[in-house]
C-alpha positions as a printed Julia matrix, in Angstrom:
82×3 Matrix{Float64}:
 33.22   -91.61  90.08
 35.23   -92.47  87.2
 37.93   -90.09  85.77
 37.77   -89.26  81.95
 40.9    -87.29  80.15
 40.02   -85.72  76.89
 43.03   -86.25  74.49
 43.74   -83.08  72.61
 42.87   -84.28  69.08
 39.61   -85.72  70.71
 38.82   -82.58  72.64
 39.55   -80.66  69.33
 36.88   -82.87  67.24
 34.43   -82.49  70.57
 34.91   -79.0   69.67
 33.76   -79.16  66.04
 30.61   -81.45  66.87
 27.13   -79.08  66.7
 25.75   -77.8   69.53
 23.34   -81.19  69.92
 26.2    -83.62  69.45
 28.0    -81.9   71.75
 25.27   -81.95  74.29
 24.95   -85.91  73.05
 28.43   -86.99  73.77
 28.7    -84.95  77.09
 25.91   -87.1   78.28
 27.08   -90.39  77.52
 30.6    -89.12  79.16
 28.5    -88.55  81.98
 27.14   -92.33  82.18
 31.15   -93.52  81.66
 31.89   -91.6   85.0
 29.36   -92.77  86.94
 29.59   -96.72  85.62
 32.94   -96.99  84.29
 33.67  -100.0   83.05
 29.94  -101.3   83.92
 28.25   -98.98  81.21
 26.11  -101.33  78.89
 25.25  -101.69  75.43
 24.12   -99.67  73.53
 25.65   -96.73  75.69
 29.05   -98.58  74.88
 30.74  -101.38  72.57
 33.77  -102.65  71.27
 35.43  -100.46  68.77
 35.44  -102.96  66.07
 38.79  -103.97  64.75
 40.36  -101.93  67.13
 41.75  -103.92  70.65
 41.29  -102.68  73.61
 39.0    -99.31  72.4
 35.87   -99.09  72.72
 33.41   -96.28  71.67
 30.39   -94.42  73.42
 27.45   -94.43  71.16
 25.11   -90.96  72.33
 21.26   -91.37  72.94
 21.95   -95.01  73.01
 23.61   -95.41  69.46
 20.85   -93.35  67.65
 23.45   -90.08  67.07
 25.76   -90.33  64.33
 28.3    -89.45  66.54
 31.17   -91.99  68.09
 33.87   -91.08  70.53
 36.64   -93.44  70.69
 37.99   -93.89  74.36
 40.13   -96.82  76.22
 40.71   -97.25  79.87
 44.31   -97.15  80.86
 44.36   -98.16  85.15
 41.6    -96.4   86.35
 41.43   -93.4   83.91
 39.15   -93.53  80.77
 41.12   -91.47  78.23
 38.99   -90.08  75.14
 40.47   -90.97  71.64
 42.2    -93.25  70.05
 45.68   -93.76  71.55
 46.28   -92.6   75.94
């Protein structure tokens, strides 16, 4: 199992998603601990313009909702900077 660290900024916007998003994300954080660095498109992809990040993309891209993460060793960190 893969470890995932919510920033605080991330874990704050987490916070402020609806009760579905929320729901949304936590499943697709889910799939990042169990494949890690294996998780396929859609469930993942580059963050565009961004090295290094990437972004989950909930119910396989169709939620509006993105969350930013990058692996640092073995740790997935959500948000934008570890």
């Amino acid at each position: 199992m893969w470890e995932v660290r919510y920033l605080p900024a991330a874990a704050k916007e987490l916070g402020e998603l609806s009760a579905r998003e929320r729901v949304a994300v936590a499943n697709a954080v889910k799939k990042l601990q169990v494949l890690g660095p294996m998780l396929p498109y859609p469930h993942s992809a580059d963050a565009r313009g961004a090295p290094k990040l990437r972004e989950l993309r909930p119910r396989s891209g169709a939620s509006p909702s993105r969350a930013l993460y990058r692996r640092v060793g073995d740790i997935f960190y959500g948000g934008d900077r570890p």
